[in-house]
C-alpha positions as CSV (number, residue, x, y, z in Angstrom):
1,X,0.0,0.0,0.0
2,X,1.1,3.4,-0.9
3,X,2.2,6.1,1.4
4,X,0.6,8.8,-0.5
5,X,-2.6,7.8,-2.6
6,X,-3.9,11.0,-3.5
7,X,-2.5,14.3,-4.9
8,X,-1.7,16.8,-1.1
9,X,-2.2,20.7,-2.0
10,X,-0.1,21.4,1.2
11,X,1.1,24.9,-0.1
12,X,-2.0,25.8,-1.1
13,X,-4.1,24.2,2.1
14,X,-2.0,25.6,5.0
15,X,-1.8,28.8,3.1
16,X,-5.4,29.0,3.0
17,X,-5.7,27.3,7.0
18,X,-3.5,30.1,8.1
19,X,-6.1,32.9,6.9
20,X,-8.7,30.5,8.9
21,X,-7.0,31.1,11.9
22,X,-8.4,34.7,13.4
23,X,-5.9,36.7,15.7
24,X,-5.5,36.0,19.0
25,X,-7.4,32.5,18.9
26,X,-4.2,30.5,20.3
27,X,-5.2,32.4,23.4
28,X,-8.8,31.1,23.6
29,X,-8.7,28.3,25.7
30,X,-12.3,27.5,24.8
31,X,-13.5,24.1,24.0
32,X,-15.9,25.1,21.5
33,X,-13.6,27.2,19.3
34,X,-11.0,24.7,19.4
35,X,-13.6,22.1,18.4
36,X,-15.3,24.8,15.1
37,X,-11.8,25.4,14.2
38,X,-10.8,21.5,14.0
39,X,-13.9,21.1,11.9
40,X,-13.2,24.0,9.6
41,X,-9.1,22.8,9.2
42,X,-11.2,19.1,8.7
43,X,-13.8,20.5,5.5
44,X,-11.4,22.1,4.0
45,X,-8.6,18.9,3.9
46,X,-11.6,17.0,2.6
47,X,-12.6,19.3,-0.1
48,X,-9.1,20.2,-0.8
49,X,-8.3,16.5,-1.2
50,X,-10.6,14.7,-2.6
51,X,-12.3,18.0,-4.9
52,X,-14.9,16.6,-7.2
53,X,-14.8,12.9,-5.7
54,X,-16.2,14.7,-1.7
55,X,-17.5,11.3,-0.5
56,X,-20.8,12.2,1.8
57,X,-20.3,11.4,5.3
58,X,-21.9,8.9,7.7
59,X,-24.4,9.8,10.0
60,X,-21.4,10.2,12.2
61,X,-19.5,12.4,10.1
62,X,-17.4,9.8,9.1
63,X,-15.8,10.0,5.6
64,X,-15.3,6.7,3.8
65,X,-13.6,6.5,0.5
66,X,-13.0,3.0,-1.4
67,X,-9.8,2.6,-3.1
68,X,-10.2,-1.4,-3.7
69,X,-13.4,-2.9,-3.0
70,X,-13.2,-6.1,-1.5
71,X,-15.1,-9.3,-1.8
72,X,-14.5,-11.5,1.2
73,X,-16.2,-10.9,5.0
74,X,-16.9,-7.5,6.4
75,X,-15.7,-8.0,9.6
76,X,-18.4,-7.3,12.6
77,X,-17.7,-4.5,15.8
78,X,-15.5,-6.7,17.3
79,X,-13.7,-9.0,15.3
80,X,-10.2,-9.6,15.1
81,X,-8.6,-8.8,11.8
82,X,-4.9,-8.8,9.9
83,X,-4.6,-5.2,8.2
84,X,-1.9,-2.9,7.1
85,X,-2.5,0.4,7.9
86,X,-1.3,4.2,8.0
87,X,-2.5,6.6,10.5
88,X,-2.1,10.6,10.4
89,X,-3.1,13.6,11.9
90,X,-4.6,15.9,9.9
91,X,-4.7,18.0,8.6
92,X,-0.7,18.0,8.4
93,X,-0.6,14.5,7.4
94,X,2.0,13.9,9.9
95,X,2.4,10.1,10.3
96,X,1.4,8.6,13.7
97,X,0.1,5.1,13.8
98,X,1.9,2.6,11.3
99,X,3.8,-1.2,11.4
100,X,4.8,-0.6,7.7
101,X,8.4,-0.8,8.6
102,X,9.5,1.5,5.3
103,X,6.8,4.2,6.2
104,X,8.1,4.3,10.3
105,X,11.5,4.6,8.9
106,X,10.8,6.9,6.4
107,X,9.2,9.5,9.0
108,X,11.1,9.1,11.8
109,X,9.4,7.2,14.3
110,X,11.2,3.6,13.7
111,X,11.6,1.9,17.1
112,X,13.6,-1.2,17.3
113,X,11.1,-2.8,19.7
114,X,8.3,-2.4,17.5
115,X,7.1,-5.7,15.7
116,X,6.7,-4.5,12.2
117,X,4.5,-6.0,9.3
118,X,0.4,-7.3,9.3
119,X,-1.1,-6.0,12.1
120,X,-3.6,-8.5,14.7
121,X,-6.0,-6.3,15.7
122,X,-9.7,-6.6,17.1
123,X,-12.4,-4.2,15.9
124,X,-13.2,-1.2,18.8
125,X,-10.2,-2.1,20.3
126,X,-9.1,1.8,18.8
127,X,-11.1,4.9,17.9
128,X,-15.2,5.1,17.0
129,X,-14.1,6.1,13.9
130,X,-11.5,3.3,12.9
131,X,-14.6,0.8,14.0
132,X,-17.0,2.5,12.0
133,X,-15.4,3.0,8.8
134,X,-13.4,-0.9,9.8
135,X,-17.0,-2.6,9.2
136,X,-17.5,-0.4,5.7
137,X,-15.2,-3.0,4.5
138,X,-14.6,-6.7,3.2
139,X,-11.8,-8.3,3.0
140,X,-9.2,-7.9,0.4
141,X,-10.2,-4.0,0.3
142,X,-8.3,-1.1,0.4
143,X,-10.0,2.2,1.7
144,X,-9.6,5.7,3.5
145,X,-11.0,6.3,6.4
146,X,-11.1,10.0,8.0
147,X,-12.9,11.3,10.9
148,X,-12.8,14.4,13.9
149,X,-11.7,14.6,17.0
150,X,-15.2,13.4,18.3
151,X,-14.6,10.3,16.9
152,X,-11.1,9.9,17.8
153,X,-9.0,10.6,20.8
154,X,-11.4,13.5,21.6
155,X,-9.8,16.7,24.0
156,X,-7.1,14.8,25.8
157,X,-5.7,13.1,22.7
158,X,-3.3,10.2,23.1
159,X,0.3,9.2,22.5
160,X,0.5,6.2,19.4
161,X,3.6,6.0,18.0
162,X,3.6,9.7,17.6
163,X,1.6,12.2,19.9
164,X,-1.7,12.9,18.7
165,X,-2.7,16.1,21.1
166,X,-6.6,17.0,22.1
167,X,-9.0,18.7,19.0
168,X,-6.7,16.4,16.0
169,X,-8.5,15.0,13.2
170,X,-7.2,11.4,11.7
171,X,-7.2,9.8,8.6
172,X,-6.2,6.2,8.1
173,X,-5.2,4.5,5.1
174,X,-6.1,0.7,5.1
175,X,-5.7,-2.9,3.6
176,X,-7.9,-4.9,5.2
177,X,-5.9,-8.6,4.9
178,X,-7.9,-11.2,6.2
179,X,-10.8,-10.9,9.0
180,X,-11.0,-13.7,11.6
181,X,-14.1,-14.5,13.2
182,X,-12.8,-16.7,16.2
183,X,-9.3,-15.8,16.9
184,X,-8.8,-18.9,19.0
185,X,-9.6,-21.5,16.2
186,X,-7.8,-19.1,14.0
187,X,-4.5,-19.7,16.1
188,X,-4.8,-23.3,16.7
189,X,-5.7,-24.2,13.2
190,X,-2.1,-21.7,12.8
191,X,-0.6,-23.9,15.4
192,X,-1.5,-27.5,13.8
193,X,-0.6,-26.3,10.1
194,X,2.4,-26.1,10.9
195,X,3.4,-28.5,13.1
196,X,2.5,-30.8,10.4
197,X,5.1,-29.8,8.5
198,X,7.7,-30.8,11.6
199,X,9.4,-34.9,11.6
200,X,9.5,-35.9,15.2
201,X,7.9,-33.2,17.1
202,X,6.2,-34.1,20.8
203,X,4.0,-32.3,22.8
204,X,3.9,-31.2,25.8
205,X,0.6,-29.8,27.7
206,X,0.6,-27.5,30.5
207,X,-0.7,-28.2,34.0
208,X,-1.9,-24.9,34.8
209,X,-3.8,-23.7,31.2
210,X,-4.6,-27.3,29.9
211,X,-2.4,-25.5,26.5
212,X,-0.4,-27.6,24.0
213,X,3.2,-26.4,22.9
214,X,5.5,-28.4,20.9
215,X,9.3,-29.2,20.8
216,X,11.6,-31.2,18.6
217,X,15.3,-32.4,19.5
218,X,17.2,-31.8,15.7
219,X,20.4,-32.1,16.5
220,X,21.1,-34.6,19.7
221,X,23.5,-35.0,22.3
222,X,22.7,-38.3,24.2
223,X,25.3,-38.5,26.7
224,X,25.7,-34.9,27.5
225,X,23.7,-33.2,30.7
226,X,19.8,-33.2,31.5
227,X,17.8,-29.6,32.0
228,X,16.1,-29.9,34.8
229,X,13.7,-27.7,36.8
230,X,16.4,-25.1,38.8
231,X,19.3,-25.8,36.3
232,X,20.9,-22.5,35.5
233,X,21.3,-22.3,31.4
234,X,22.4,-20.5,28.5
235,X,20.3,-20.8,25.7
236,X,21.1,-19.5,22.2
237,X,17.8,-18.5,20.5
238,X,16.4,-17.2,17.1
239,X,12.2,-16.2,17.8
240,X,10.2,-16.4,14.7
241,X,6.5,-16.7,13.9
242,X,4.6,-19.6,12.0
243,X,4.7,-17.2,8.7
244,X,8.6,-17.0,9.1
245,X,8.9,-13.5,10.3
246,X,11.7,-13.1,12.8
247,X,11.0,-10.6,15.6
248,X,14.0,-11.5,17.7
249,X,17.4,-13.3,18.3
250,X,20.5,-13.6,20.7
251,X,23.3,-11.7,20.2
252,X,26.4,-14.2,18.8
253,X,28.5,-15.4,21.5
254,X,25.8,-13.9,24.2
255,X,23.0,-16.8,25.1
256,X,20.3,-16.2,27.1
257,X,21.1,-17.0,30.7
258,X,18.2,-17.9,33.1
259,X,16.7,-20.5,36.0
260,X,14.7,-22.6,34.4
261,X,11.1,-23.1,36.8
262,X,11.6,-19.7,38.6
263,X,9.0,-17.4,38.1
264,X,10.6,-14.3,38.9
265,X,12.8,-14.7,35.8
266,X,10.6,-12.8,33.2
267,X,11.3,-16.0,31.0
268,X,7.4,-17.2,29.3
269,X,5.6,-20.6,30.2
270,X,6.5,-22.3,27.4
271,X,10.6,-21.8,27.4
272,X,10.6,-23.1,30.8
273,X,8.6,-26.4,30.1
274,X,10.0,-26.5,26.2
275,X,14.0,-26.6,27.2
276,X,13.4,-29.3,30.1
277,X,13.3,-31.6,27.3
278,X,16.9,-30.8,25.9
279,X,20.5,-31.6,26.6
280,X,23.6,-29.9,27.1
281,X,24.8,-29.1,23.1
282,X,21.1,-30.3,21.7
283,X,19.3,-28.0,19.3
284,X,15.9,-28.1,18.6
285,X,12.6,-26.0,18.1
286,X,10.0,-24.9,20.3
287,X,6.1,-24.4,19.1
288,X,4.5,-22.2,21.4
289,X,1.1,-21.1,21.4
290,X,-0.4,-17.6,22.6
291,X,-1.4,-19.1,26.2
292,X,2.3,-20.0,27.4
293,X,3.5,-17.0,25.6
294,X,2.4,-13.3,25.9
295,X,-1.3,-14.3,25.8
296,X,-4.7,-12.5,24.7
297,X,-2.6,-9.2,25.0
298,X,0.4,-9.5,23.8
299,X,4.0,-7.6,24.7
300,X,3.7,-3.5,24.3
301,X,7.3,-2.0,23.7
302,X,8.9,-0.8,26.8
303,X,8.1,2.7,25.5
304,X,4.2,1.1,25.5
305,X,3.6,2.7,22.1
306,X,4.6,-0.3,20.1
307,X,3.6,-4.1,20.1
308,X,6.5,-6.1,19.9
309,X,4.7,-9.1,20.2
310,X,1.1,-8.7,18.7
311,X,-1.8,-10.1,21.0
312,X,-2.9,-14.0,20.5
313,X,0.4,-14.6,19.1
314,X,2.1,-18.2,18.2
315,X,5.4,-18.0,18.5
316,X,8.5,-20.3,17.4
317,X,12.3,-20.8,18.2
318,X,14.9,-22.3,17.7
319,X,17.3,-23.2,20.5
320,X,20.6,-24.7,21.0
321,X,21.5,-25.5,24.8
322,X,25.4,-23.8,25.3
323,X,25.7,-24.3,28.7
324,X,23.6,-26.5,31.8
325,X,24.2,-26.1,35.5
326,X,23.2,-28.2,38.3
327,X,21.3,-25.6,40.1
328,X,21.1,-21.4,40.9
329,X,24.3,-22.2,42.9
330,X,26.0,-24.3,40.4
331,X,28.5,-23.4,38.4
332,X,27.7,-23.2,34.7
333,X,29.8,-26.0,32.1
334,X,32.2,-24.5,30.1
């Protein structure tokens, strides 16, 4: 999906938004002024932009405008969906919601945490307006969606990946990818495709969420040392989803050190029961679902503007086992 779809008059628009402005109104700390001149600054991008093609708004005052239509499911209020999207404040089309990678970069708001590519999102989860003009759509479609303040972040305005302040106006550019209608089939059906594709994998289930992760041992060491629950390890690891998309790794020479059963390790479910079943020098593959993972929520970037691991999210690694020790006060092998 493009950037920039349409044709953007911005010498001509601010020139004209700056003549909008009367003197002194930067000083009115009214509600209602700051709401008329949002709308005014809003009519005028839409007319501006879109000239002899004005789409009439919704009931709402929504504006939807169909680039692609689509022709599979139109997703409901709250369904989960995979989209690609752009989000900017208008009506200086500065970019402020995005995980197109190239588009972050290219304005300036890249963050290393962030898990770029097709989002996982569920409908209302966002802004009025996103859901409204979200269920104008079917699958496969392409379409912008642009709404006020009222239907946004309102007078206290939010921080996304950019700071979107009280009174701002969005427009969203969207590629509705696929709409999922029960997210948990959706991720087991994930799960079982591709574990079909894996010779020799095992399961394991765990006690306290009745879940089902996977593991297989591809290179083997028979006669080297057991993990255990309270062995210290170093585990070398490359993070990956089911699609192939790899949102994390460890640094060469630095595995990931941690004590395998103890809670207070910040280490997920599913590594602690997956690596019990390795050896000292074995390498293998972990299959973990969402439940022994990050779970319905996901992991927000420590800055909490950025997923960096998307809700309901299947996760796989691959592991090698550097280093076992016999306990939290045993040495580590060499």
């Amino acid at each position: 999906m493009m950037k920039s779809q349409l044709i953007k008059p911005y010498i001509i628009l601010w020139a004209v938004l700056g003549l909008l402005v009367a003197p002194g109104c930067e000083e009115d700390d009214g509600g209602d002024e700051k709401r008329a001149q949002e709308q005014r600054f809003y009519d005028l991008y839409i007319s501006s932009t879109f000239k002899d093609t004005i789409p009439p708004p919704t009931g709402s005052g929504l504006h939807y405008i169909e680039i692609t239509r689509g022709t599979g499911d139109m997703p409901d209020s709250d369904d989960w969906m995979i989209v690609n999207y752009i989000g900017y404040s208008l009506p200086n089309e500065l970019v402020v919601d995005t995980y197109l990678e190239n588009v972050s970069v290219n304005d300036g708001i890249a963050n290393s945490e962030a898990y770029y590519g097709p989002f996982k999102m569920q409908n209302g989860s966002r802004t009025e307006g996103l859901t409204e003009g979200m269920q104008l759509m079917r699958e496969g479609g392409e379409a912008i969606i642009c709404f006020t303040s009222d239907l946004g972040y309102g007078t206290k305005g939010t921080q996304l990946m950019e700071s979107v302040p009280g009174y701002t106006s969005l427009k969203y550019e969207v590629e509705l990818v696929e709409v999922i209608k029960d997210i948990e089939a959706y991720e087991q059906a994930k799960i079982d495709s591709f574990v079909d594709t894996i010779e020799g994998v095992a399961a394991i289930q765990d006690p306290d969420s009745d879940a089902v992760m996977y593991y297989v041992v591809d290179v083997e060491a028979p006669d080297s040392v057991q993990v255990a629950n309270d062995s210290l390890v170093q585990v070398a690891y490359r993070g990956y989803l089911p699609d192939g998309r790899e949102f994390d790794k460890s640094a060469e020479g630095e595995p990931l050190e941690f004590t395998v059963g103890d809670p207070s390790s910040g280490i997920i479910t599913g590594w602690h029961l997956g690596v019990e079943k390795f050896r000292k020098g074995e390498k293998g593959r972990l299959v973990i679902p969402y439940q022994m993972a990050y779970g319905e929520q996901g992991k927000l970037s420590q800055a909490l503007n950025y997923y960096a691991v998307q809700p309901y999210e299947t996760m796989v690694f691959d592991i090698e086992i550097v280093s076992v020790g016999g306990s939290t006060d045993s040495e580590l092998d060499p």
